[in-house]
VMD Tcl script that draws the C-alpha trace (Angstrom):
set ca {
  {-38.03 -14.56 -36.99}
  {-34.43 -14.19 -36.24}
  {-33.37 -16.09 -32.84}
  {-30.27 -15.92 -31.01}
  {-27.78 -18.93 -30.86}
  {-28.44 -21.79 -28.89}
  {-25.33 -21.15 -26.12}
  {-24.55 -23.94 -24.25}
  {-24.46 -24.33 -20.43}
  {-21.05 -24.41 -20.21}
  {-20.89 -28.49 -19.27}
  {-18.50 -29.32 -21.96}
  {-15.86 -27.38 -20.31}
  {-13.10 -28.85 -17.74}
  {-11.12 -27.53 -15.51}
  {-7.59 -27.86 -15.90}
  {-5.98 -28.69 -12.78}
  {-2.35 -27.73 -14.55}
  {-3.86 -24.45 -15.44}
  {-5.18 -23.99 -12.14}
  {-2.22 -24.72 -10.72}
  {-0.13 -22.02 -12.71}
  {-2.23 -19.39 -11.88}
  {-2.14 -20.12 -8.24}
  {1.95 -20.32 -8.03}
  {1.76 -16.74 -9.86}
  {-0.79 -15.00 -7.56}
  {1.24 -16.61 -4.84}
  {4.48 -15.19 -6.18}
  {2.75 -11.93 -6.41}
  {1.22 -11.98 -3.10}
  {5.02 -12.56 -1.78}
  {6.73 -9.71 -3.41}
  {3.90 -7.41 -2.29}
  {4.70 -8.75 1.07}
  {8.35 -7.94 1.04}
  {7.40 -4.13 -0.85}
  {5.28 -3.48 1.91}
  {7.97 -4.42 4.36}
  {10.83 -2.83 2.31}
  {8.55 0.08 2.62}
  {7.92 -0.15 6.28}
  {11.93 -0.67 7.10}
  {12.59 2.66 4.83}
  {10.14 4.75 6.51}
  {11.19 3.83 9.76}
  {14.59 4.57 9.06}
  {13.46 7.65 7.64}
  {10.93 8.81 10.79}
  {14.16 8.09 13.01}
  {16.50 10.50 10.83}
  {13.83 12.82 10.92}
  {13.68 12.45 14.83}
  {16.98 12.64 15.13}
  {17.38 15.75 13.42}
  {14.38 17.71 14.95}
  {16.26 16.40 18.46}
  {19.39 17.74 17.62}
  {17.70 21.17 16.11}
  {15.73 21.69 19.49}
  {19.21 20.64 21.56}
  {21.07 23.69 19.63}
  {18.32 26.07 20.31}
  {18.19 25.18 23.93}
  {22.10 25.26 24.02}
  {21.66 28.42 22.44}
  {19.52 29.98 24.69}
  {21.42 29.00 27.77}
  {24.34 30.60 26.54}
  {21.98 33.83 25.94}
  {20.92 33.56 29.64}
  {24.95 33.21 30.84}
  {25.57 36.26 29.10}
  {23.62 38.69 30.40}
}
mol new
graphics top color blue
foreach p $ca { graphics top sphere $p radius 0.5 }
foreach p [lrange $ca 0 end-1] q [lrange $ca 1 end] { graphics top cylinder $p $q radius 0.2 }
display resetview
């Protein structure tokens, strides 16, 4: 009869407090650039939102100006 390997509980191995280290510093590091992406992204969309505000504003204060100037003229 054909068994399967004896496997072992997995007390022989350490943690390595180095190791551990490391790979906390880089999922900081990570964490902290997605930070600054998100707000990157949140400063560039306002910006954007306001342009497209202003815009819209200016577009409706045209079309009002322009229908006033209809209304004079009659």
């Amino acid at each position: 009869m054909v068994g399967m390997a004896e496997q072992g509980d997995g007390s022989g191995w350490k943690s390595s407090s180095r190791g551990e280290k490391a790979w906390k510093e880089a999922t900081e590091r990570v964490a902290s650039r997605n930070a600054e992406a998100r707000k990157a992204g949140r400063v560039r969309r306002e910006a954007y939102e306001r342009g497209r505000d202003d815009s819209r504003r200016a577009a409706e204060a045209r079309r009002h100006a322009e229908l006033l100037h209809r209304h004079r003229a009659r």
